[in-house]
C-alpha positions as protocol buffer text, in pm:
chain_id: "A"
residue {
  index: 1
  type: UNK
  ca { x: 4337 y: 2809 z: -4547 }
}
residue {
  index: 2
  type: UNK
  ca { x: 4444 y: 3124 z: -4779 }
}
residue {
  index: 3
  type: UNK
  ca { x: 4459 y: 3426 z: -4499 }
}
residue {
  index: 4
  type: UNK
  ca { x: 4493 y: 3816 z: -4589 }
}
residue {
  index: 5
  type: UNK
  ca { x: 4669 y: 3929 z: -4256 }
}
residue {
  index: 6
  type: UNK
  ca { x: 4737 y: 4323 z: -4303 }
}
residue {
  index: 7
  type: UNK
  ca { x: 4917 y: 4519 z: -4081 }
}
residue {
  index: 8
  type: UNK
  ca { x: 5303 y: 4560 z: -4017 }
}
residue {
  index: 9
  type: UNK
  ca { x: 5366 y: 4516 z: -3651 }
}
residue {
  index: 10
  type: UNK
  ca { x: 5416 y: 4306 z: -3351 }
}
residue {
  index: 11
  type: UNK
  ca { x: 5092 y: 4147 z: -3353 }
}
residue {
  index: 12
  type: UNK
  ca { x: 5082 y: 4106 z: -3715 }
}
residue {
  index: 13
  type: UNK
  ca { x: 5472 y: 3966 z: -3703 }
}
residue {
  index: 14
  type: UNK
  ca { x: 5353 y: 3714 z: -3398 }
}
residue {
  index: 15
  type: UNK
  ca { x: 5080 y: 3572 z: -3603 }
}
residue {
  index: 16
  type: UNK
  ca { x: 5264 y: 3572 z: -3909 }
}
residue {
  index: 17
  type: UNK
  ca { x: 5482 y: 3354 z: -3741 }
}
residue {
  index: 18
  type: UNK
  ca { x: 5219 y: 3110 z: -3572 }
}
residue {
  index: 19
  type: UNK
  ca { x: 5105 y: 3086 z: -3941 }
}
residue {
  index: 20
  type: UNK
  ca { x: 5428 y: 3019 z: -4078 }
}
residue {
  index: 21
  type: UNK
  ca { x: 5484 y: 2756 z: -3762 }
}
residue {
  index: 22
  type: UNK
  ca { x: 5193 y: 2519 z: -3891 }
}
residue {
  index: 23
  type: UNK
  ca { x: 5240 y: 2553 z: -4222 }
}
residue {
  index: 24
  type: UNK
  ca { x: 4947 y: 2773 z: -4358 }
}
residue {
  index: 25
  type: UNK
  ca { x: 4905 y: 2988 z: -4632 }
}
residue {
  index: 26
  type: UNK
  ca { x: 4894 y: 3292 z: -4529 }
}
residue {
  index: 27
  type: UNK
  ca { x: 4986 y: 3649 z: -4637 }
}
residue {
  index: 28
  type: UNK
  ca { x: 5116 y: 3924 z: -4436 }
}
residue {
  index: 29
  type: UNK
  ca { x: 5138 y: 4265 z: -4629 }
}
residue {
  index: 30
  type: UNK
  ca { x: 5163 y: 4611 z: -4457 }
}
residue {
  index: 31
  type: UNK
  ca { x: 4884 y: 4862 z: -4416 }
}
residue {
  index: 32
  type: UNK
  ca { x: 4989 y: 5146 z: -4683 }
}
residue {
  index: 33
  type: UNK
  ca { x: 4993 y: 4816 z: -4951 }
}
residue {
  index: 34
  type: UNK
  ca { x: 4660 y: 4696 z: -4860 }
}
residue {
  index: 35
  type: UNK
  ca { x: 4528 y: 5055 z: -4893 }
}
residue {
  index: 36
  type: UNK
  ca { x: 4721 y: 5101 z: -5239 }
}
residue {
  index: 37
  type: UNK
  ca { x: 4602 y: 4750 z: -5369 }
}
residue {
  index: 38
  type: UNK
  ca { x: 4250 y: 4658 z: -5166 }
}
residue {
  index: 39
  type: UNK
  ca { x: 4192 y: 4394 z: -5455 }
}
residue {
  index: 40
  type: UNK
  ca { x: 4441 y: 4172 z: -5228 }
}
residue {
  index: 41
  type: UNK
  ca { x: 4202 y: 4051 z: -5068 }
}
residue {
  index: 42
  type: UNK
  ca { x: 3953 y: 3901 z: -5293 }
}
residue {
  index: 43
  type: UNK
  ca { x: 4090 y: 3586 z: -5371 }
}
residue {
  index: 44
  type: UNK
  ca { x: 4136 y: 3477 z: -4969 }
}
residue {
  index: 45
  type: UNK
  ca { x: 3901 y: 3294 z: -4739 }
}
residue {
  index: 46
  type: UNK
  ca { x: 3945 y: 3474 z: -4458 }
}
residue {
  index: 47
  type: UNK
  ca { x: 4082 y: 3855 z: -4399 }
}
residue {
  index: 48
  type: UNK
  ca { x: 4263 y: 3977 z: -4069 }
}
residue {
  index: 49
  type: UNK
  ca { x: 4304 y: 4353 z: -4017 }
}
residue {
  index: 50
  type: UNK
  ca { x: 4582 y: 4381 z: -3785 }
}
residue {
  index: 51
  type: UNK
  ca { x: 4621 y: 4766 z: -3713 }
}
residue {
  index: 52
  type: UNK
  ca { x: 4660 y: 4809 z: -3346 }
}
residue {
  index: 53
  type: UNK
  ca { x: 4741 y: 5215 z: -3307 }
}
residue {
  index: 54
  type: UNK
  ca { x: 4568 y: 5405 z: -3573 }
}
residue {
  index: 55
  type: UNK
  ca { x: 4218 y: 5386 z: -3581 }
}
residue {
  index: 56
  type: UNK
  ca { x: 4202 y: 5626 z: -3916 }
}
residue {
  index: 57
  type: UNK
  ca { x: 4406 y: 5356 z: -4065 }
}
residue {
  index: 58
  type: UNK
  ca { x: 4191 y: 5052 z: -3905 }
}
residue {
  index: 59
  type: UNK
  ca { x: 3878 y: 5254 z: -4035 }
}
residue {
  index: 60
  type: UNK
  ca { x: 4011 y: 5271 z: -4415 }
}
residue {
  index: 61
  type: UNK
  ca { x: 4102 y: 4909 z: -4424 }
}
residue {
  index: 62
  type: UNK
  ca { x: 3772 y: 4793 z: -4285 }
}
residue {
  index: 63
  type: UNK
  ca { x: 3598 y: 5042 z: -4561 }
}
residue {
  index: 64
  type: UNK
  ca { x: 3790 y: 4883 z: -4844 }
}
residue {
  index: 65
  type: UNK
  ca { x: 3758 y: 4495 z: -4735 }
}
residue {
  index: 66
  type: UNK
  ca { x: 3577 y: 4306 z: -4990 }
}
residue {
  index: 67
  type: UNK
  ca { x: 3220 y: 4286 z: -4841 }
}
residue {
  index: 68
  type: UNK
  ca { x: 3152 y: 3876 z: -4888 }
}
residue {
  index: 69
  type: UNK
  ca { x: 3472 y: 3734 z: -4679 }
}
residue {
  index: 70
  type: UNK
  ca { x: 3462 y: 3680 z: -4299 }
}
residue {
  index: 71
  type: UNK
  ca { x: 3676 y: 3980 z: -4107 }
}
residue {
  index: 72
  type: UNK
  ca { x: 3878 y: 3914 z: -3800 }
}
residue {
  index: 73
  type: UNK
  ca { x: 3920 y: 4258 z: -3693 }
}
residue {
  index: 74
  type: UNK
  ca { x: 4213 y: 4288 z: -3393 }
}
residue {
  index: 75
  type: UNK
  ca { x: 3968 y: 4517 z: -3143 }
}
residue {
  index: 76
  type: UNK
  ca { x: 4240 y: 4714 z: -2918 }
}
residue {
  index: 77
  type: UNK
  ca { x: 4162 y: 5013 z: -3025 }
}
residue {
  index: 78
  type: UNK
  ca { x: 3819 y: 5001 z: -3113 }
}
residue {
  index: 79
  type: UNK
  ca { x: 3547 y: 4786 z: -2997 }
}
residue {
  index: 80
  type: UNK
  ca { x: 3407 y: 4509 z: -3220 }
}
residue {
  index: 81
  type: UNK
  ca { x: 3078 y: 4697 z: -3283 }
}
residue {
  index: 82
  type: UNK
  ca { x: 3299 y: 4987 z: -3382 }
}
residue {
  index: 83
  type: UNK
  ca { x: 3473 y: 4807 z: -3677 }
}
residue {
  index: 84
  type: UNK
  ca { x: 3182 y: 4663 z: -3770 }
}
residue {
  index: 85
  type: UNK
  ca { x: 3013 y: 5013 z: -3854 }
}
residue {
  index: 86
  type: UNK
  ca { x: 3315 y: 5055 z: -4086 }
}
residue {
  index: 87
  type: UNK
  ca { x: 3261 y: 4768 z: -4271 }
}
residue {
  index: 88
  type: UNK
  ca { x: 3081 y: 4759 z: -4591 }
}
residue {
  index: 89
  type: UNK
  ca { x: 2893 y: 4443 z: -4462 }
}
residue {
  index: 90
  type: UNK
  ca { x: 2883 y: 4465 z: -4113 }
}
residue {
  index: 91
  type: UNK
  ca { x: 2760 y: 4137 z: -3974 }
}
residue {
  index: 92
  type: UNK
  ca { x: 3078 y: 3948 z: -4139 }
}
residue {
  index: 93
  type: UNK
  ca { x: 3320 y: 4136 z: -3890 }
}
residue {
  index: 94
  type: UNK
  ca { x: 3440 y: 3951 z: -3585 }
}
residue {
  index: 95
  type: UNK
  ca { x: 3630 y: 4127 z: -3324 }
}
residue {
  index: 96
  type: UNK
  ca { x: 3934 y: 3936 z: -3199 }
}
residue {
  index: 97
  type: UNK
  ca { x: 4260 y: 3978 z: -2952 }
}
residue {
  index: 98
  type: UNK
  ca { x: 4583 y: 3771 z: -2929 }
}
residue {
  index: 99
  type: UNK
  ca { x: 4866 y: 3916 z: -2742 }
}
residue {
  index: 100
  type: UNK
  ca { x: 5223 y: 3807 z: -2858 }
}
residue {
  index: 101
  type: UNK
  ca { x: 5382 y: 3599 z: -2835 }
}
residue {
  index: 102
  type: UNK
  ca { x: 5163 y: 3352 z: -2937 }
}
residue {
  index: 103
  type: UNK
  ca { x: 5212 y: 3020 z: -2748 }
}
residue {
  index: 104
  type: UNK
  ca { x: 5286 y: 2713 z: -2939 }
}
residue {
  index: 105
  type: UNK
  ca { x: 5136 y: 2458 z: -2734 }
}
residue {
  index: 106
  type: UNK
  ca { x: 4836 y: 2633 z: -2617 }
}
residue {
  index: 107
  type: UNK
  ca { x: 4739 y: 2993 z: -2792 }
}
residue {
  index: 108
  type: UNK
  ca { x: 4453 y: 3171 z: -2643 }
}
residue {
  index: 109
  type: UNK
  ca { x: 4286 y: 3421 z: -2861 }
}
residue {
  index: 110
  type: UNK
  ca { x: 4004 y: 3620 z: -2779 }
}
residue {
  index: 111
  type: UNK
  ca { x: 3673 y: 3627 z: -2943 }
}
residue {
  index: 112
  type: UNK
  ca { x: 3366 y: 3931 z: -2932 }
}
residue {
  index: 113
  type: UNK
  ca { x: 3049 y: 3938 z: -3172 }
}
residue {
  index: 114
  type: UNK
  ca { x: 2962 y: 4309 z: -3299 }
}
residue {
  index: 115
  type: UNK
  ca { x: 2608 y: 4384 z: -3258 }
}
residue {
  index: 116
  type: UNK
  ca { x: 2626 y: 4335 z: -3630 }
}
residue {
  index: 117
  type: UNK
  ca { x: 2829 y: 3982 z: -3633 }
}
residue {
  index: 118
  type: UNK
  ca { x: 2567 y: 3732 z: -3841 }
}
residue {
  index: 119
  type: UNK
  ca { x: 2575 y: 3373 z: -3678 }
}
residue {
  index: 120
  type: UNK
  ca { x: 2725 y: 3257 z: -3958 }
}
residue {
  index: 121
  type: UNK
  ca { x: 3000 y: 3481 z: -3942 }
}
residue {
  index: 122
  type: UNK
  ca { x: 3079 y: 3406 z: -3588 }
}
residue {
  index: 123
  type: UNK
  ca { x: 3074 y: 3033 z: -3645 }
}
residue {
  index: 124
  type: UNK
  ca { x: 3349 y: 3094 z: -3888 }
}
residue {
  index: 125
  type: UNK
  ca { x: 3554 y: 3268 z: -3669 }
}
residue {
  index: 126
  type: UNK
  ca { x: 3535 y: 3066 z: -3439 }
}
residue {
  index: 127
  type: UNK
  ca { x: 3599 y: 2763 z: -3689 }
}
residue {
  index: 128
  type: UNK
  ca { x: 3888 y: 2980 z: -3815 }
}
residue {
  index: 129
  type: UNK
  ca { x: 4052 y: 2998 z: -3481 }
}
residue {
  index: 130
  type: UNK
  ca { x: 3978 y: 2639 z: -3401 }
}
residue {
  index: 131
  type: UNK
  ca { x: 4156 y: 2480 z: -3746 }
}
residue {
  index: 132
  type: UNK
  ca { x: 4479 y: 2648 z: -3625 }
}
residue {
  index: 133
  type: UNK
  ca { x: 4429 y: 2468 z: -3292 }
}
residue {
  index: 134
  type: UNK
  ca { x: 4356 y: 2766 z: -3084 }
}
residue {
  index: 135
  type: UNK
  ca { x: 4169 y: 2848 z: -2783 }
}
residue {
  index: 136
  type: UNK
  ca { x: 3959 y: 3094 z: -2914 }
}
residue {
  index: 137
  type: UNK
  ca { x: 3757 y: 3238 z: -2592 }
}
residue {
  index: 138
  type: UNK
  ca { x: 3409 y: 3405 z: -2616 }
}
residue {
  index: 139
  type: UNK
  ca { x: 3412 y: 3762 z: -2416 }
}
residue {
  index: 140
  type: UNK
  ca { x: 3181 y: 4045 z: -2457 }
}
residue {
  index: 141
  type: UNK
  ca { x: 3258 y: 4332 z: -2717 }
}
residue {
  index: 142
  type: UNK
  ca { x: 3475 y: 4613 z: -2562 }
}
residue {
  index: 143
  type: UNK
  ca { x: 3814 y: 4753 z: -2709 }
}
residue {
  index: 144
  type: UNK
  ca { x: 4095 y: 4529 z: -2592 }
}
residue {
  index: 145
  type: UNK
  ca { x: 3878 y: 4243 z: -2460 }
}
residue {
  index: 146
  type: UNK
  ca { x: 4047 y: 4152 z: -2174 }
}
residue {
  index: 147
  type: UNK
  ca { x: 4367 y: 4095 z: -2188 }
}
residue {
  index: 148
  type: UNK
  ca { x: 4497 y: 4429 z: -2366 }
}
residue {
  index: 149
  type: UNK
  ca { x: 4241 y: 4609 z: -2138 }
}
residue {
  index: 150
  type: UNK
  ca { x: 4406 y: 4511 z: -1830 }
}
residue {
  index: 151
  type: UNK
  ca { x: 4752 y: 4481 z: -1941 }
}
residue {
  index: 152
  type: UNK
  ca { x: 4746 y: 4782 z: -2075 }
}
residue {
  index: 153
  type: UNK
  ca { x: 4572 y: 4951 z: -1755 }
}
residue {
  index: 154
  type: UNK
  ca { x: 4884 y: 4789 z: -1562 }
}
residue {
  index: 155
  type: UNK
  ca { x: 5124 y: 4950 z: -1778 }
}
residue {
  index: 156
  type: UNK
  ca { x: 5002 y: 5292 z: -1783 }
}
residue {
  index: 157
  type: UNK
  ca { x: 4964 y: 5279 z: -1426 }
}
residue {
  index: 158
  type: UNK
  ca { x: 5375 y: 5200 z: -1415 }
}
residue {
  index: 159
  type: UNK
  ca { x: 5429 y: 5482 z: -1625 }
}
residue {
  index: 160
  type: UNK
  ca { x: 5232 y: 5685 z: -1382 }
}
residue {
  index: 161
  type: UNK
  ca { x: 5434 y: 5562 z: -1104 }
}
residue {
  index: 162
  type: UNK
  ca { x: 5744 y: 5630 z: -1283 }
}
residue {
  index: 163
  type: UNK
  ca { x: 5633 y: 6004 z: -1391 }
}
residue {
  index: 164
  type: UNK
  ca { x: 5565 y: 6060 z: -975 }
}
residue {
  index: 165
  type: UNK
  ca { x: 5890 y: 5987 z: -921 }
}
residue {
  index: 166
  type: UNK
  ca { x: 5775 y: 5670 z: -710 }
}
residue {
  index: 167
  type: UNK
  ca { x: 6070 y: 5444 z: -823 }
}
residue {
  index: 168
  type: UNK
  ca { x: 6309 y: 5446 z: -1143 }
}
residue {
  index: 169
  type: UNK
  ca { x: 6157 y: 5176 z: -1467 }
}
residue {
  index: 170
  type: UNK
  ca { x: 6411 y: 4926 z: -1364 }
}
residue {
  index: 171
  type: UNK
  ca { x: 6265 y: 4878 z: -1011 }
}
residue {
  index: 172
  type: UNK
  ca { x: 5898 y: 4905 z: -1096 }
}
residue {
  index: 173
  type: UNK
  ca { x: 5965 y: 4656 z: -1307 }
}
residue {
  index: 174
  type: UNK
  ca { x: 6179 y: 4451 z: -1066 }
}
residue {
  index: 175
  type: UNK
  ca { x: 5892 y: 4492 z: -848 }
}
residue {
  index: 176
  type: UNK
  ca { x: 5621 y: 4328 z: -1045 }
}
residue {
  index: 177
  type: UNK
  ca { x: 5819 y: 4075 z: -1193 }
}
residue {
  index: 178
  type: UNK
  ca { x: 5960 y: 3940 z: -853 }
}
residue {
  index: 179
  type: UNK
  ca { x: 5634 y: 4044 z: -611 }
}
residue {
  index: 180
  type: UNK
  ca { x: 5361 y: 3944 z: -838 }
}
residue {
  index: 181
  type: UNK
  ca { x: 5529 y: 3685 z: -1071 }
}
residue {
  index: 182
  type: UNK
  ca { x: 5482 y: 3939 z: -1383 }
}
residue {
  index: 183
  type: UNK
  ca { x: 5626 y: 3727 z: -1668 }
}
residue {
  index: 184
  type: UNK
  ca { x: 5800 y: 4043 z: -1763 }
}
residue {
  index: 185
  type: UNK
  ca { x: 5731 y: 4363 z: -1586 }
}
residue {
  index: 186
  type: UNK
  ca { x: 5490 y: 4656 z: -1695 }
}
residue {
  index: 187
  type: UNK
  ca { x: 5709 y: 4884 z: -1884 }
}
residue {
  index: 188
  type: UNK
  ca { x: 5901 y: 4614 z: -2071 }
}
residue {
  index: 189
  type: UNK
  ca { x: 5572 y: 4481 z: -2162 }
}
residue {
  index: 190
  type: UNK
  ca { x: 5479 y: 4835 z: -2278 }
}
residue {
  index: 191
  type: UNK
  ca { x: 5810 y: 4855 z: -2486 }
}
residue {
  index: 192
  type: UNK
  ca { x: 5730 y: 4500 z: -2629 }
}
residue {
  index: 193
  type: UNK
  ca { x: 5398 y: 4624 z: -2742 }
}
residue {
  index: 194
  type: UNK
  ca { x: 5463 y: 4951 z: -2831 }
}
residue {
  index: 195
  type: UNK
  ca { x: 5374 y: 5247 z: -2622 }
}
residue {
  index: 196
  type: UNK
  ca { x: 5116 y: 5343 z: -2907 }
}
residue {
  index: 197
  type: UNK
  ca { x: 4970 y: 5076 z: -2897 }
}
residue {
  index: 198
  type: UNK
  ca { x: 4923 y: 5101 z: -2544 }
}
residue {
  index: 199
  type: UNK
  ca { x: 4800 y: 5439 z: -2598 }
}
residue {
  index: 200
  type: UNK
  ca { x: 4582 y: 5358 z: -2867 }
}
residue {
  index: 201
  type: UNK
  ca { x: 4397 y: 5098 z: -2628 }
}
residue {
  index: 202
  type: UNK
  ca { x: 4382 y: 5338 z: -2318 }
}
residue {
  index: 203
  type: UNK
  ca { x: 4228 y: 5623 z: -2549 }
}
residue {
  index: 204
  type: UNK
  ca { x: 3975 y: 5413 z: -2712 }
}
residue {
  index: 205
  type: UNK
  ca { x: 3871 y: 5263 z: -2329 }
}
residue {
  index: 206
  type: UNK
  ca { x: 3884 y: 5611 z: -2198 }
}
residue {
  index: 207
  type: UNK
  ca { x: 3663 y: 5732 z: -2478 }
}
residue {
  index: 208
  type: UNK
  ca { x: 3409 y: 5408 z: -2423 }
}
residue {
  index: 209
  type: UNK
  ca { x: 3349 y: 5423 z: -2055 }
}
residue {
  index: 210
  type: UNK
  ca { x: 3462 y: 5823 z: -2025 }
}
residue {
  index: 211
  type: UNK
  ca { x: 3630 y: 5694 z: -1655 }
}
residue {
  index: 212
  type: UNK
  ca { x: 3947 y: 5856 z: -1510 }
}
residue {
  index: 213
  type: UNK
  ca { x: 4067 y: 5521 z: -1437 }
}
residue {
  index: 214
  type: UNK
  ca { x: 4087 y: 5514 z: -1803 }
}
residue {
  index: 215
  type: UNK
  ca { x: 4284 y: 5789 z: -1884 }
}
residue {
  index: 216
  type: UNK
  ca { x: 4582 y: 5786 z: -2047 }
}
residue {
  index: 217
  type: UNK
  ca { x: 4875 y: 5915 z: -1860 }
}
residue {
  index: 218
  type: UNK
  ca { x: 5069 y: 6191 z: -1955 }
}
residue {
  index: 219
  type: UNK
  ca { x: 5398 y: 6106 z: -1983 }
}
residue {
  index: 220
  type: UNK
  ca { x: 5256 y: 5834 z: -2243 }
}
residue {
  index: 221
  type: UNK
  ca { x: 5121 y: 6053 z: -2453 }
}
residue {
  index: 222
  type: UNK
  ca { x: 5426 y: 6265 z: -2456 }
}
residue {
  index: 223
  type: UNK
  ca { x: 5622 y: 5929 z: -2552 }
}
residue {
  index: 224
  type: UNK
  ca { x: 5508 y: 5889 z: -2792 }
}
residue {
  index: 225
  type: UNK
  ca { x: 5436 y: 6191 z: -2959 }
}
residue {
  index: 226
  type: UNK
  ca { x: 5802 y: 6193 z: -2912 }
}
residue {
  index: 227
  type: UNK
  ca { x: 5913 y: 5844 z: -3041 }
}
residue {
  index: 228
  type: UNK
  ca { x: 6019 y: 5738 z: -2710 }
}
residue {
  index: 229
  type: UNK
  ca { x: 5991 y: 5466 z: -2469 }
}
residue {
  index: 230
  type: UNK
  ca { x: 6089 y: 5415 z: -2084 }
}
């Protein structure tokens, strides 16, 4: 398979690496080059927009796709239904999730259908995700599916915690790892991430079901407006 993966990031480096693994031709090329050089992607079979924290940038890459190749769009920060509106045919996007790092024995990525998503475009998603020996699950369309949404719920909980002065990062984390057999705990998981993508994902939840549970803390935001972590 000849695969367009754009975006410069953890997600994008994970997959990039899975791809790499197996032995697949694939090519991983940063956002700004896409946008400078959208022609990239005509001569692939299948296109994955990998842009987890800016949805501007998400919404110009989706806009200048070619319009006949199936798109794997990764839905954190925007629901599957949302890409698809971008899109300048909008029943070949597929909204998708993996979380890195991606397991080498058995990866698990998630799968949602746009309101938009043709069968035909599904079937090659799923197809897509299947040839690389995936578990590609079928959830409902929401941004982050469910694994970002309640990872990502978790970790800006911690930060709460941590911004009420409820225990220092190293002990919340202690915490969770130990008392709930976290692989990692919360905030290291946020700094493996990235805290905007973290924020990215609360935002776009909070602005989908409008619910305080939903809101992003403060202290996130002010993270990473100020290039922080914690």
């Amino acid at each position: 398979m000849n695969v367009l993966l754009i975006g410069h990031n953890v997600f994008a480096g994970a997959l990039s690496a899975f791809f790499q693994r197996l032995g697949h031709a694939g090519k991983n090329i940063p956002t700004a080059s896409f946008l400078e050089n959208p022609a990239a992607g005509d001569e692939t079979d299948y296109v994955i927009e990998a842009e987890p924290s800016s949805v501007a940038l998400k919404q110009l890459v989706i806009h200048a796709l070619p319009p006949g190749k199936p798109i794997l769009s990764l839905v954190t920060n925007a629901c599957s239904t949302l890409a698809a509106s971008w899109a300048r045919a909008p029943g070949t996007v597929t909204g998708c999730v993996w979380v890195p790092p991606l397991s080498a024995t058995m990866p698990v990525v998630e799968l949602a259908r746009a309101l938009q998503t043709t069968d035909e475009s599904f079937t090659a998603a799923q197809q897509f995700w299947a040839g690389l020996g995936c578990s590609a699950t079928v959830v409902e369309d929401g941004p982050g599916l469910v694994r970002m949404r309640i990872l990502c719920c978790v970790i800006n909980e911690a930060i709460s915690a941590r911004a009420d002065g409820v225990a220092t990062a190293s002990d919340i984390d202690l915490a969770m790892r130990l008392g709930t057999n976290y692989p990692q705990g919360p905030l290291a998981w946020g700094r493996a991430l990235g805290l905007d993508v973290v924020l990215a994902t609360m935002q776009a939840l909070f602005d989908e079901f409008g619910e305080d549970r939903y809101r992003p803390c403060p202290l996130l935001r002010r993270l990473v407006l100020a290039g922080q972590t914690i």
